[in-house]
C-alpha positions in Angstrom: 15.8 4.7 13.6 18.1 3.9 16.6 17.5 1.1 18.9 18.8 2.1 22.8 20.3 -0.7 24.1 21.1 -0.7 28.0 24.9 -0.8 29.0 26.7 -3.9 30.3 26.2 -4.8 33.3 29.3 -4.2 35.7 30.4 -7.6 36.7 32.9 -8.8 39.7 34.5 -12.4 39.3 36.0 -13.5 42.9 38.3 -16.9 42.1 40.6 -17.1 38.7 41.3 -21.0 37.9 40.4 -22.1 35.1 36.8 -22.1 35.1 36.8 -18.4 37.2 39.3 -17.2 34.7 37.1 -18.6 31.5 34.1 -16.7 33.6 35.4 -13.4 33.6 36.8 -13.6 29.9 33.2 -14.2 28.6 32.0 -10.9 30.4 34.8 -9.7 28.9 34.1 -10.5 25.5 30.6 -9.7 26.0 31.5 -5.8 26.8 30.7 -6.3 30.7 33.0 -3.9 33.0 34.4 -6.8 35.2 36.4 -6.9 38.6 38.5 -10.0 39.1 39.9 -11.1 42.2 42.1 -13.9 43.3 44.2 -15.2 46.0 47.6 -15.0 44.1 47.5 -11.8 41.9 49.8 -12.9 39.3 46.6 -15.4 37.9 44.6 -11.7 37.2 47.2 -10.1 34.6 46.1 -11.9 31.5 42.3 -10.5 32.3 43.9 -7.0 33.3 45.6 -7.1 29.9 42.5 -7.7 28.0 40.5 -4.8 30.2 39.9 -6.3 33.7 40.5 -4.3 37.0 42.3 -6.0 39.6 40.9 -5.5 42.9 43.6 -5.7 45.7 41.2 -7.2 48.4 37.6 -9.0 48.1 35.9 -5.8 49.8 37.1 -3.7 46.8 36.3 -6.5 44.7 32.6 -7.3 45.8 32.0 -3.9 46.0 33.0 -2.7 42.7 29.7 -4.1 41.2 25.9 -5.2 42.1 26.4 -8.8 40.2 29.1 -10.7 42.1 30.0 -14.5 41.0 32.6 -16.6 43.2 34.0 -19.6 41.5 36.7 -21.3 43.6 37.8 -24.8 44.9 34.9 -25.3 47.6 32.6 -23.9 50.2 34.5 -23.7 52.7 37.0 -21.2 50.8 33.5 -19.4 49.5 32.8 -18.9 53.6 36.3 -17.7 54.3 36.5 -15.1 51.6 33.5 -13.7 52.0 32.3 -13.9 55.3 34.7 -10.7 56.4 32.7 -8.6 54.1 29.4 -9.6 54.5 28.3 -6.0 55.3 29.9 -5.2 51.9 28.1 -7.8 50.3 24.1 -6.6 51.2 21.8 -6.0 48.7 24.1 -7.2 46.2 23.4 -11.0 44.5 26.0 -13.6 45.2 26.4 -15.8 42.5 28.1 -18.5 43.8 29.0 -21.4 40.8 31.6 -23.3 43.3 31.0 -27.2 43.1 29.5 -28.5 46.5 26.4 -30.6 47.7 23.0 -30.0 48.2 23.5 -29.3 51.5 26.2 -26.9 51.4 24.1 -24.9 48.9 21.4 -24.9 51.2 23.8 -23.9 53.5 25.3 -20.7 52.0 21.6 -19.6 50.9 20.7 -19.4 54.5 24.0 -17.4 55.2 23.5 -15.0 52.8 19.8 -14.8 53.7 21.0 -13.7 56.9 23.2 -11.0 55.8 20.7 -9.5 53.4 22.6 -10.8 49.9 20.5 -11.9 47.3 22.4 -15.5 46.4 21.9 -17.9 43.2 23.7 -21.3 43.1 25.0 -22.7 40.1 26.2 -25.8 38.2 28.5 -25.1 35.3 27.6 -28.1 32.7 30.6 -27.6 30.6 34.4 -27.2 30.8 36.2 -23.9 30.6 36.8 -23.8 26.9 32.5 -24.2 27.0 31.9 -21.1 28.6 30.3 -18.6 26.7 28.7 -21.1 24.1 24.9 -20.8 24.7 25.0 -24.1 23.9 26.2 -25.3 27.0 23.8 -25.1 29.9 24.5 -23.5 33.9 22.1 -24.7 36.1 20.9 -22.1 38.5 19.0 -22.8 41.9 17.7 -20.4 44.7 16.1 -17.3 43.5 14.1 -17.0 40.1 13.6 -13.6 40.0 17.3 -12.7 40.6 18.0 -15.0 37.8 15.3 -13.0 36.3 16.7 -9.8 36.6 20.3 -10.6 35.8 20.0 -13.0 32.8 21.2 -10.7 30.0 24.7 -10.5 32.1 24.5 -14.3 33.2 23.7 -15.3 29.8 26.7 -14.8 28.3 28.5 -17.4 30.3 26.5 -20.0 28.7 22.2 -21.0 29.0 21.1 -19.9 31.8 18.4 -22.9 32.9 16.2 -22.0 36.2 16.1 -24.6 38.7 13.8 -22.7 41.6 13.2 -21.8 44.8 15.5 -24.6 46.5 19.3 -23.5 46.1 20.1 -26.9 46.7 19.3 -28.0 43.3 21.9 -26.9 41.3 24.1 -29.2 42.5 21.9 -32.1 43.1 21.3 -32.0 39.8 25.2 -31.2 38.6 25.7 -34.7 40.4 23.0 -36.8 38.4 24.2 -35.2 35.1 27.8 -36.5 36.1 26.6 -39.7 36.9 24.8 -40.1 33.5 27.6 -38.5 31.5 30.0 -41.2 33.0 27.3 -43.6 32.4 27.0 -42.4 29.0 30.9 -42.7 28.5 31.5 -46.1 30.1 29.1 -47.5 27.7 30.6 -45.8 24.6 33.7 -46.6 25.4 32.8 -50.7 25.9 30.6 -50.1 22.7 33.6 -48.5 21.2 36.1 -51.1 21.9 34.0 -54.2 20.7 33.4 -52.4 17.2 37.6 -51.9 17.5 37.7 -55.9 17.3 36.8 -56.0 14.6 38.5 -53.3 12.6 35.8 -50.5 12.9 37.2 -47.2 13.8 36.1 -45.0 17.2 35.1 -42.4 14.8 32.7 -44.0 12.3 31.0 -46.3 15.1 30.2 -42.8 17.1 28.3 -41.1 13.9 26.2 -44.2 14.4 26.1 -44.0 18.0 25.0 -40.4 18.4 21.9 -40.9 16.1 21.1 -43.8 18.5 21.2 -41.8 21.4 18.2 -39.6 19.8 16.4 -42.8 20.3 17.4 -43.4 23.4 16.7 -39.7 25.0 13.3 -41.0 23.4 12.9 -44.2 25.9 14.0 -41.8 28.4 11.7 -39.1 28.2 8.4 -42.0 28.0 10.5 -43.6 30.8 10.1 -40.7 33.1 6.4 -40.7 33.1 6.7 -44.1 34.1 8.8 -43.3 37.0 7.1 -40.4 38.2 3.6 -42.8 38.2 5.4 -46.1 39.5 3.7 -48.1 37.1 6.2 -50.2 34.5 3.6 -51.2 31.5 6.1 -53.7 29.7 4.6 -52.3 26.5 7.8 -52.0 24.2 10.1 -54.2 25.4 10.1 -55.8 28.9 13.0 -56.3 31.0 12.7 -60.5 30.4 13.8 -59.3 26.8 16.9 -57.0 27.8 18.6 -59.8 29.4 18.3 -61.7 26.7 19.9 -58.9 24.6 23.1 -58.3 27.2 23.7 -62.2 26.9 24.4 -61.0 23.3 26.5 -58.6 24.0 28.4 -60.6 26.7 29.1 -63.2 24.0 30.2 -60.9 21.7 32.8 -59.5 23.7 33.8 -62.9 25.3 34.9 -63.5 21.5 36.6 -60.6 21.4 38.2 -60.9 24.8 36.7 -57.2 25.8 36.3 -56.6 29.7 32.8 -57.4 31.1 32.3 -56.1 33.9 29.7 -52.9 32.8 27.6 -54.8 31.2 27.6 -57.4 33.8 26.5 -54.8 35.8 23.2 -54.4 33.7 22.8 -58.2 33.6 22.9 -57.7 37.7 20.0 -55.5 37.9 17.7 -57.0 35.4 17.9 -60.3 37.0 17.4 -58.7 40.2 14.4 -57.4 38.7 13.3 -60.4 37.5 13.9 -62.3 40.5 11.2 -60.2 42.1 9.3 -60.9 39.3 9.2 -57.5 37.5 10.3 -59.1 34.4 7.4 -58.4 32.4 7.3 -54.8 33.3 10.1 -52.4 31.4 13.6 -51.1 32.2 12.5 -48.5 34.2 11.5 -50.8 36.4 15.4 -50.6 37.7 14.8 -47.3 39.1 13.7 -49.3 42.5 16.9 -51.2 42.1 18.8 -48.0 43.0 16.1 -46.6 45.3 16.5 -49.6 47.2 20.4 -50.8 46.9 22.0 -52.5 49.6 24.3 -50.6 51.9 28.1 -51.3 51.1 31.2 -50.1 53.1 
């Protein structure tokens, strides 16, 4: 017995750096007839070698298919390519996986709104050599049944995770995942060099660390109740406790004459917390810290 599968989606990929370039291979791999357009032409010949057609102008380009993704240095260059053919672009969807604001996503949903284009914008959680891994997410904002409807073609890029109705917040949330990545990084890396003082290497302190971070993504998860309720029960370890444990950990790496100034940082808002006499309740408590941090220029 024969299973009919439907044919690959015909695909158009406006913008070949890295990450547009990385884009257009997976649709390659995947079997998807893709268009690829870019600026300088000469960026297009090792995806023309491997099956791509080179369109010669961003009409031809966004016209050769239904599915149309734009990947290139900002908004303002999304506008400027694609606002001369607009008319070409209606009733096609705009997937646009440029990095921008909230606002500018907002932005570029009303435009295309206007002209009649279906639009999705999108947050690529990975680095080119992640695309086309499904286990790497892309964060997509702005129309859930055109994410619907195109998710076998968009899947292939990497995990297509829906967002909503509000195309602002794919990149609103692109920007918080940064934030706790570099959080996340700074503190391995300060973690990483105190275990180095004392002889242990990068490499078997981070098999420890990463099993550790399943307990944390634990805190985090019974954090975010607490957040979304604004009540801070100091019922596993109140925030009088943690600054206990960073004097630890500041004496430690006074020893070991490791920089300071992250966990510092911590020390900063915990006493702040305390000083408002919050420091029974738990660390999420800090939350308000940021919500209501001081203006600096």
């Amino acid at each position: 017995m024969t299973t009919n599968h439907p044919a690959p989606q015909p695909v158009t990929v406006i913008g070949l750096g890295q990450m547009g370039s990385a884009l257009a291979a997976a649709f390659l791999d995947a079997g998807h007839p893709t268009t690829v357009f870019n600026r300088s032409p000469e960026k297009a010949r090792p995806l023309v070698a491997r099956g791509a057609v080179h369109a010669a102008t961003v009409a031809e380009a966004v016209t050769a298919s239904e599915l149309v993704v734009v990947c290139v240095l900002d908004y303002p260059a999304v506008r400027a390519l694609l606002e001369p053919v607009a008319a070409e672009l209606r009733g096609r969807v705009l997937v646009n996986l440029t990095s921008g604001s909230p606002g500018q996503a907002r932005a570029e949903a009303a435009w295309a709104a206007g002209h009649g284009i279906g639009y999705l914008d999108g947050g690529v959680m990975t680095t080119p050599p992640g695309i086309g891994d499904s286990a790497h997410m892309i964060l997509y904002a702005g129309g859930p049944e055109l994410l619907a409807a195109h998710r076998p073609a968009l899947a292939v890029l990497g995990d297509p995770v829906d967002l909503g109705a509000d195309a602002g917040l794919a990149s609103l949330y692109d920007a918080g995942l940064l934030g706790l990545m570099w959080s996340v990084f700074g503190g391995w890396l300060h973690a990483v060099a105190l275990a180095g003082a004392d002889g242990v290497p990068a490499t078997e302190f981070t098999g420890v660390a990463v099993r550790w971070l399943r307990t944390v993504a634990w805190f985090m998860t019974a954090y975010a109740d607490q957040v979304d309720a604004g009540e801070y029960p100091g019922d596993d370890a109140t925030i009088d406790v943690q600054v206990a444990a960073v004097g630890h950990l500041l004496h430690a790496g006074e020893e070991r004459g490791i920089d300071d100034r992250l966990p510092r940082l911590h020390l900063e808002l915990m006493r702040e917390a305390v000083a408002a006499g919050h420091g029974g309740d738990s660390y999420a408590r800090i939350v308000e810290n940021f919500r209501k941090a001081p203006t600096r220029r």
